[in-house]
Backbone bond lengths (Angstrom), bond angles and torsions (degrees), N, CA, C in turn:
res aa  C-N    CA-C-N  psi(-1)  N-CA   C-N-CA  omega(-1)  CA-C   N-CA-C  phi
1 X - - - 1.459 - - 1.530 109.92 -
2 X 1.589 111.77 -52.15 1.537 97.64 169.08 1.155 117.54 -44.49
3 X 1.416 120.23 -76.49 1.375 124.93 -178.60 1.062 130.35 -25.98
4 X 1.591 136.03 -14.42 1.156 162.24 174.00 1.576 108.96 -90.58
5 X 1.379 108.59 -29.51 1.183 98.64 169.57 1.547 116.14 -98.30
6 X 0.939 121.23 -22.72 1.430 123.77 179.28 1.748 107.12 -63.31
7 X 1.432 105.79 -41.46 1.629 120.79 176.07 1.560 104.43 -34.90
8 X 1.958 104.64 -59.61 1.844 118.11 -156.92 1.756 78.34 -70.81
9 X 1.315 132.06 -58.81 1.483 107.90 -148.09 1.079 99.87 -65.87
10 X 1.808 133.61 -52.15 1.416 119.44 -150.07 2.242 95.78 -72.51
11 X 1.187 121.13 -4.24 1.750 107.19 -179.84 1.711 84.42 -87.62
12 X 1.519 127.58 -55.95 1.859 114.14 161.37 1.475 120.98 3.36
13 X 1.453 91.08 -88.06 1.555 113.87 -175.74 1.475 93.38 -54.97
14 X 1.311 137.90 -70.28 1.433 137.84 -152.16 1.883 92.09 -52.65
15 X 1.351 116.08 -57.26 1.224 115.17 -177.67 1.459 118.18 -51.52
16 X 1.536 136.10 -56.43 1.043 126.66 156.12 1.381 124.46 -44.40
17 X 1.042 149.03 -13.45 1.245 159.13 -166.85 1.554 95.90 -101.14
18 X 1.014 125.30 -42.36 1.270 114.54 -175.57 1.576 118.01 -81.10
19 X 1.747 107.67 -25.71 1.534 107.90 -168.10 2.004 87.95 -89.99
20 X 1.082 138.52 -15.66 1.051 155.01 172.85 1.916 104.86 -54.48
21 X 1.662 98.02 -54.75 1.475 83.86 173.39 1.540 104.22 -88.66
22 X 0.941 133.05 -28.45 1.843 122.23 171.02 0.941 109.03 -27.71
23 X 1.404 117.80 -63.98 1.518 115.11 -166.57 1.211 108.53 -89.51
24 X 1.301 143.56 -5.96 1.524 122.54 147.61 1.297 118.22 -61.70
25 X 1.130 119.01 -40.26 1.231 113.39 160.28 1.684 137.10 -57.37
26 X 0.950 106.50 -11.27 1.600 133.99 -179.41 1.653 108.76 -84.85
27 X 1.204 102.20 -36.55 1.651 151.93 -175.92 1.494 95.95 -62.35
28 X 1.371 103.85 -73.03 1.392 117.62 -174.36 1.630 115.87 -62.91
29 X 1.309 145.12 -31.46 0.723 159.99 -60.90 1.717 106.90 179.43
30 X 1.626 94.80 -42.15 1.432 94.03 175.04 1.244 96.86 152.31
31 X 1.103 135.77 1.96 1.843 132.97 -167.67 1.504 119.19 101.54
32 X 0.979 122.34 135.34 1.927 131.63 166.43 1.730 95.08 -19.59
33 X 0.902 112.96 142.47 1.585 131.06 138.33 1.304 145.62 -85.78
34 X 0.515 169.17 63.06 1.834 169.86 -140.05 1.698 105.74 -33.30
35 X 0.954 108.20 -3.79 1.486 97.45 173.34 1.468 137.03 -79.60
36 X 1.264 98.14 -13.87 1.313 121.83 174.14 2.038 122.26 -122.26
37 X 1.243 106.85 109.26 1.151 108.79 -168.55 1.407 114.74 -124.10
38 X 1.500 118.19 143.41 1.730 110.68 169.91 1.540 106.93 -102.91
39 X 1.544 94.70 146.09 1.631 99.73 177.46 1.457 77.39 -151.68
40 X 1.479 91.67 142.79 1.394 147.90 156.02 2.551 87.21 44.08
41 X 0.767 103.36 -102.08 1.254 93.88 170.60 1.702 130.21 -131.77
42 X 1.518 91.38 45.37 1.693 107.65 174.66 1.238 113.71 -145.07
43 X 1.133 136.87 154.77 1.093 139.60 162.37 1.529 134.19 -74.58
44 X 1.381 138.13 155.17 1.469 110.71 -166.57 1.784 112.86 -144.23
45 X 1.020 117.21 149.28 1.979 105.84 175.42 1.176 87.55 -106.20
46 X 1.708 98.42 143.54 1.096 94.73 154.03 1.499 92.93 137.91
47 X 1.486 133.38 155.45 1.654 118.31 -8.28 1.773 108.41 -82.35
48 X 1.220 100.36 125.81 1.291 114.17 150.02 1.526 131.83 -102.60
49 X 1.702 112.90 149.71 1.283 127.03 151.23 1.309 139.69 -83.72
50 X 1.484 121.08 74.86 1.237 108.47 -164.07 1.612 109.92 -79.87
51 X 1.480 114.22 145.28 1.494 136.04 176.36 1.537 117.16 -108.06
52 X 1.625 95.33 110.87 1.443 83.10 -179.46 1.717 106.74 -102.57
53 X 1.341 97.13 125.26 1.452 101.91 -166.81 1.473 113.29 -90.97
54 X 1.533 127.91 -8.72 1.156 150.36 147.18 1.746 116.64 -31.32
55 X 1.402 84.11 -69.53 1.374 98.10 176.23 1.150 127.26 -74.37
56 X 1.674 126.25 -25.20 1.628 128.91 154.08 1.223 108.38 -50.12
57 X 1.265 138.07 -49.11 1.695 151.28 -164.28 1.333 96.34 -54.06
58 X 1.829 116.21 -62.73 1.230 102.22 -139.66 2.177 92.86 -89.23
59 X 1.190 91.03 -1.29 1.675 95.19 -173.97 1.966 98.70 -67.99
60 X 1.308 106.21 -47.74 1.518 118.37 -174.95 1.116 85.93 -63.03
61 X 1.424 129.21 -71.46 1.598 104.54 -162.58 1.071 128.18 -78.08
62 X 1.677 136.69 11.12 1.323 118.25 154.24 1.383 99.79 -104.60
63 X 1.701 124.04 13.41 1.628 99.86 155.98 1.785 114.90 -60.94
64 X 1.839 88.37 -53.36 1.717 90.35 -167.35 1.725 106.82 -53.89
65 X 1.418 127.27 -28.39 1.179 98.66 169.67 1.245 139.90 -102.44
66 X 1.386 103.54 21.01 1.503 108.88 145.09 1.335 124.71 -71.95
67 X 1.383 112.17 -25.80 1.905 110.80 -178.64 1.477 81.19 -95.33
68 X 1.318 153.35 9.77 1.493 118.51 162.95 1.780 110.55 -91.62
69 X 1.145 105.33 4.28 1.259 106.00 174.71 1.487 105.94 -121.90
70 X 1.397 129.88 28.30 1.467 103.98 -173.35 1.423 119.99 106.92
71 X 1.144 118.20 -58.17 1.817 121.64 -156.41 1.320 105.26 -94.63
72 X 1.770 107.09 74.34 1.704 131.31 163.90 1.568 100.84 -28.49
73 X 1.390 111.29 -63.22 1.888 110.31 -133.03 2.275 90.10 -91.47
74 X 1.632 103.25 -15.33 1.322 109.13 165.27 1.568 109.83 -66.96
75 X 1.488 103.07 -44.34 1.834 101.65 -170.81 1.485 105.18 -75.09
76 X 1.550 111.16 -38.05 1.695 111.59 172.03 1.654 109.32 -48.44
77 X 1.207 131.31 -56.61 1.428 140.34 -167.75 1.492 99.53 -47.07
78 X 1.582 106.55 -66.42 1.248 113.93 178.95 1.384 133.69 -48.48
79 X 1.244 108.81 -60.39 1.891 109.08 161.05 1.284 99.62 -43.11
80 X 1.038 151.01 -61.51 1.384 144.98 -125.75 1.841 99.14 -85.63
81 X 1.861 102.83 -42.26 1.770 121.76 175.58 1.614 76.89 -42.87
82 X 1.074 109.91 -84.49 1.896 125.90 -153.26 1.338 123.48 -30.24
83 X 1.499 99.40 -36.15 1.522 113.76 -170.01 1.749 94.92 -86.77
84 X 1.419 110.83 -28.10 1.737 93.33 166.96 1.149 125.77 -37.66
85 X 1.836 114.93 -76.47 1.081 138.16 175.42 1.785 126.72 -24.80
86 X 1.521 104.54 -21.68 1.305 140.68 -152.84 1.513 124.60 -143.22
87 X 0.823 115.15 43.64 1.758 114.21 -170.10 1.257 136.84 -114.47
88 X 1.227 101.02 12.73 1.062 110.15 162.57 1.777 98.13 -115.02
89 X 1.564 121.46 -23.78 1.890 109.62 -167.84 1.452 99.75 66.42
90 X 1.087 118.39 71.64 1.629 113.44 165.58 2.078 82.80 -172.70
91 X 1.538 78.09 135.65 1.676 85.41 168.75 1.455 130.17 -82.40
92 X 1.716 91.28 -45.13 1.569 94.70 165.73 1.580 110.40 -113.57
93 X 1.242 109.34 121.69 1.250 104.35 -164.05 1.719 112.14 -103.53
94 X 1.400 99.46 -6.31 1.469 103.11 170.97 2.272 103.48 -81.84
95 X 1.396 120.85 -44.11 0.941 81.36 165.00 2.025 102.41 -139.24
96 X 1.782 96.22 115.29 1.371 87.53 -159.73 1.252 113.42 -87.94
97 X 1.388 128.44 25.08 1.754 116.79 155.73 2.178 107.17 -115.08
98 X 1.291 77.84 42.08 1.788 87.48 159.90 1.332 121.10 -71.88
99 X 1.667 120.78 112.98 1.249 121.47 -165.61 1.652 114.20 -79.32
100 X 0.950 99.09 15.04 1.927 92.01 165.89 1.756 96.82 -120.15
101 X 1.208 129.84 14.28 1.342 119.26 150.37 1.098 126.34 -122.24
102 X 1.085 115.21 16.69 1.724 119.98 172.96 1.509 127.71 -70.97
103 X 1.522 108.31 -21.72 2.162 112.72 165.04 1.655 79.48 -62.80
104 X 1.222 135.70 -83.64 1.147 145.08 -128.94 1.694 95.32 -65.79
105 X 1.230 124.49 -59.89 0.977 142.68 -153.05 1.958 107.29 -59.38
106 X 1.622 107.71 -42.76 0.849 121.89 159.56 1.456 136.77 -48.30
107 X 1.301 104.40 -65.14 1.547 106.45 152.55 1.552 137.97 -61.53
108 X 1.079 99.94 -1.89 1.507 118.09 178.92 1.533 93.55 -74.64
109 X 1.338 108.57 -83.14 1.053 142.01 151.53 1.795 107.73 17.61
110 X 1.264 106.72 -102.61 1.593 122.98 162.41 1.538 106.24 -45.65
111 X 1.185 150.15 -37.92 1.343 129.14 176.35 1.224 109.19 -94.63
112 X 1.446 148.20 14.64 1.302 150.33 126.54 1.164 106.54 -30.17
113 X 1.667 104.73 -77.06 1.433 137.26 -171.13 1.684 115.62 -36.06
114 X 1.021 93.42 -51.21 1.738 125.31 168.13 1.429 116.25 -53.73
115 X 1.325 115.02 -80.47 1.439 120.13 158.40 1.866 128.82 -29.08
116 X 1.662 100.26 -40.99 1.342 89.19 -175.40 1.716 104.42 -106.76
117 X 1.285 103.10 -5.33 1.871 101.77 170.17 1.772 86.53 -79.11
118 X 1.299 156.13 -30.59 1.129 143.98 -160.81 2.027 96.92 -82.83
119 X 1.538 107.70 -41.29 1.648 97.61 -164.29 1.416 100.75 -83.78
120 X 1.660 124.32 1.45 0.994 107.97 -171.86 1.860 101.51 -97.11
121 X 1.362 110.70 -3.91 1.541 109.01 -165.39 1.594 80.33 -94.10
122 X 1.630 132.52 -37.61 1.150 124.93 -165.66 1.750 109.01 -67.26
123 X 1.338 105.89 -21.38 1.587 108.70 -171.76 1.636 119.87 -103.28
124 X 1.845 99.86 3.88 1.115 102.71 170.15 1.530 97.68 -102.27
125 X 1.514 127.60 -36.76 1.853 121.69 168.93 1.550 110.32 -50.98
126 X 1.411 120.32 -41.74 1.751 109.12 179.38 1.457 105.72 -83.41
127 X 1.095 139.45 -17.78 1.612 134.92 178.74 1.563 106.42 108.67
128 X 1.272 123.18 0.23 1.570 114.67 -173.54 1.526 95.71 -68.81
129 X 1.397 144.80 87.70 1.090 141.44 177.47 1.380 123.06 -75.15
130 X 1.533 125.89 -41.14 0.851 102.35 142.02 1.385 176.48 -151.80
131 X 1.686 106.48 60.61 1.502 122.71 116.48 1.506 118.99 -21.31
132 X 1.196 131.01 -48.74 1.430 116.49 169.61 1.630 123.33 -59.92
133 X 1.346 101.62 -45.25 1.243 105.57 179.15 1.207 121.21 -79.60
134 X 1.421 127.39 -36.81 1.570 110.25 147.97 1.632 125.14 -26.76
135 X 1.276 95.13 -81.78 2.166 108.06 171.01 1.270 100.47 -41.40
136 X 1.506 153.90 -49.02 1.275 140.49 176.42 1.617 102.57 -45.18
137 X 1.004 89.18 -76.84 1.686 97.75 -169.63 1.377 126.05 -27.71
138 X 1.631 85.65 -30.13 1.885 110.74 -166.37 1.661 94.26 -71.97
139 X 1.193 113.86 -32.34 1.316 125.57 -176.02 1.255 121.99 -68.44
140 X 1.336 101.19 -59.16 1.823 123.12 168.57 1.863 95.29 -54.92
141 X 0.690 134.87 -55.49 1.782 121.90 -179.86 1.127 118.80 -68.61
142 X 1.459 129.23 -22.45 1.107 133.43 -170.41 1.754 120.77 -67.86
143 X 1.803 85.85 -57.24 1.755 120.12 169.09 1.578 102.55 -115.06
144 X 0.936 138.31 92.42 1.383 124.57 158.48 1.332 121.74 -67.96
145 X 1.580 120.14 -9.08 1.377 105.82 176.23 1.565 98.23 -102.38
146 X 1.302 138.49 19.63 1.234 128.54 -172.22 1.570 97.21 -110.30
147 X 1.340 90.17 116.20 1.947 98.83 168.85 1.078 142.98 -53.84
148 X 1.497 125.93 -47.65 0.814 113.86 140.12 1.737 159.83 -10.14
149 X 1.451 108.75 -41.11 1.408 113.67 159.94 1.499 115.42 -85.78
150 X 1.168 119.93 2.46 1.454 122.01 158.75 1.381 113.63 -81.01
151 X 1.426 108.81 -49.66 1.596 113.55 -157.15 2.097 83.85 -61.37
152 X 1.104 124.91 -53.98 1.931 136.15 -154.60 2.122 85.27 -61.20
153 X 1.311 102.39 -50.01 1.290 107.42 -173.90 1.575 99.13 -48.66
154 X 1.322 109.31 -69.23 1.726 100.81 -157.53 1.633 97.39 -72.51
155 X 1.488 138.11 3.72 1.498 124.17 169.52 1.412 99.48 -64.26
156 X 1.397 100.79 -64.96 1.413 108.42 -167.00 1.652 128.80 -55.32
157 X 1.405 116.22 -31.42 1.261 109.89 144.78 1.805 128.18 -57.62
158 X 1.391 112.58 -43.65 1.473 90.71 175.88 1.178 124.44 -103.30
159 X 1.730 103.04 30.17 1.932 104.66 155.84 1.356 97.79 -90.70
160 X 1.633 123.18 -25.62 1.613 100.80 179.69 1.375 109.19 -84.97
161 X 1.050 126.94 35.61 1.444 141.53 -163.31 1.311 124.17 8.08
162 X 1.295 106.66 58.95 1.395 136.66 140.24 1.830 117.30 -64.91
163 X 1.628 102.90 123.53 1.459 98.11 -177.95 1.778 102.65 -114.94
164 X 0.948 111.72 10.97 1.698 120.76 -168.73 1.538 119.15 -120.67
165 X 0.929 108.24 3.85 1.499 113.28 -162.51 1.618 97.79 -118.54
166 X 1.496 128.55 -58.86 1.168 126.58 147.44 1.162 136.18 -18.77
167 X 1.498 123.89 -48.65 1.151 126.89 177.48 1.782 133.37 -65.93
168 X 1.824 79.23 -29.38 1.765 128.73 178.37 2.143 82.91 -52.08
169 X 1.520 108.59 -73.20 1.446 142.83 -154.43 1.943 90.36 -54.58
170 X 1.198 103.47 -50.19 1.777 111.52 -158.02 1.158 84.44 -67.10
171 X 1.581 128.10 -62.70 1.628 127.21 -175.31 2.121 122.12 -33.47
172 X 1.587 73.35 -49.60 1.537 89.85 174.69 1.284 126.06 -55.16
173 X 1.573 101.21 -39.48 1.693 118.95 174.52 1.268 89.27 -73.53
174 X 1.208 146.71 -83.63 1.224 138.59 -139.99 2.044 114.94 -46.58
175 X 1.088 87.75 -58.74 1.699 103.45 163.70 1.470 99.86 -41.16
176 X 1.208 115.98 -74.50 1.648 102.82 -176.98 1.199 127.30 -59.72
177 X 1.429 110.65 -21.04 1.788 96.76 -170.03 1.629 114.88 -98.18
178 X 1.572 105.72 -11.43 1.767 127.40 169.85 1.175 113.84 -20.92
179 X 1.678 134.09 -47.01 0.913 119.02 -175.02 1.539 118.02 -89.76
180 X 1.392 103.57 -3.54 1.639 128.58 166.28 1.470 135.27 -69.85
181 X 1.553 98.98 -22.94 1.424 118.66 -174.19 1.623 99.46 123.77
182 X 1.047 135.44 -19.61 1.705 120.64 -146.21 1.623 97.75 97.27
183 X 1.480 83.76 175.53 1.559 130.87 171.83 1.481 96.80 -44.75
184 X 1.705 130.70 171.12 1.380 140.83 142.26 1.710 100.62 -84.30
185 X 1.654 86.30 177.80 1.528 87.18 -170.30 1.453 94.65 -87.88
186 X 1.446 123.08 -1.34 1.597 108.75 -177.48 1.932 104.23 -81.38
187 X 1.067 114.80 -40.99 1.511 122.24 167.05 1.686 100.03 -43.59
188 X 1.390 130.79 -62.61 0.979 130.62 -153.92 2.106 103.21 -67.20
189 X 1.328 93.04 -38.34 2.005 103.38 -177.30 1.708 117.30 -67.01
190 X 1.833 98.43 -7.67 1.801 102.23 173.03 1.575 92.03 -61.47
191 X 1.373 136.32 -44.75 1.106 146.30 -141.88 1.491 99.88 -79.95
């Protein structure tokens, strides 16, 4: 019976010993993660975000081929499904400059970007305005130094013919892009 007990503590100890170097290594690495937690006398995963990037793929690609045939407010629906799954564009979003996801992370990244500069041009051609201006915005937070979600931002305010709010948006760009040069001159010709 002792012996049986000496068995459970020393695999104990062996077990702590092992999650002991995990997380130095975790340690090493960049800091603890939240994915791994102790409570009371177990260990636990969790919380995670899982991304299914499968399912973003195939959402983008039967948006675009709904607009290759015609069916705008089908391809709008769809980007928009996709960008659920995905909304922030970051794979790991607990820690997103993790260096074994950064190929991935990158391209994630830019076809987000892509996807929702595309539902936002689709939702300014059907009139959902604003749905556009939400997804602009989504854009403008995403990249704030990327112009583009300014230039879609201030359309979509002055198709809902808003003349004040834009100007609000260009200011905003300007501040951000200062250390960029400014605005392009195509930002500047909405005006």
């Amino acid at each position: 019976m002792r012996k049986e007990r000496s068995d459970a503590a020393e695999a104990d100890e062996h077990f702590e010993r092992s999650i002991a170097e995990k997380l130095a290594i975790a340690d090493d690495a960049g800091g603890r993660r939240e994915w791994l937690r102790f409570s009371e006398d177990s260990y636990q995963l969790g919380p995670l975000e899982w991304l299914d990037l499968d399912a973003f793929n195939r959402l983008v690609k039967c948006a675009e081929e709904a607009e290759m045939v015609g069916r705008l407010d089908l391809a709008r629906g769809r980007y928009a499904h996709a960008l659920r799954f995905c909304p922030h564009g970051e794979v790991c979003v607990e820690d997103r400059y993790a260096a074994w996801a950064e190929p991935t992370q990158s391209s994630l990244t830019r076809t987000v970007q892509r996807v929702r500069e595309r539902l936002v041009e689709l939702c300014l051609e059907l009139g959902t305005l604003e749905e556009a201006i939400r997804q602009a915005e989504e854009m403008v937070l995403h990249d704030p130094a990327e112009e583009n979600g300014y230039r879609l931002l201030i359309r979509a305010h002055l198709a809902r013919d808003d003349r004040s709010t834009p100007l609000l948006v260009f200011r905003r760009c300007q501040t951000q892009l200062a250390e960029y040069g400014g605005p392009s001159a195509g930002l500047l010709a909405l005006f």
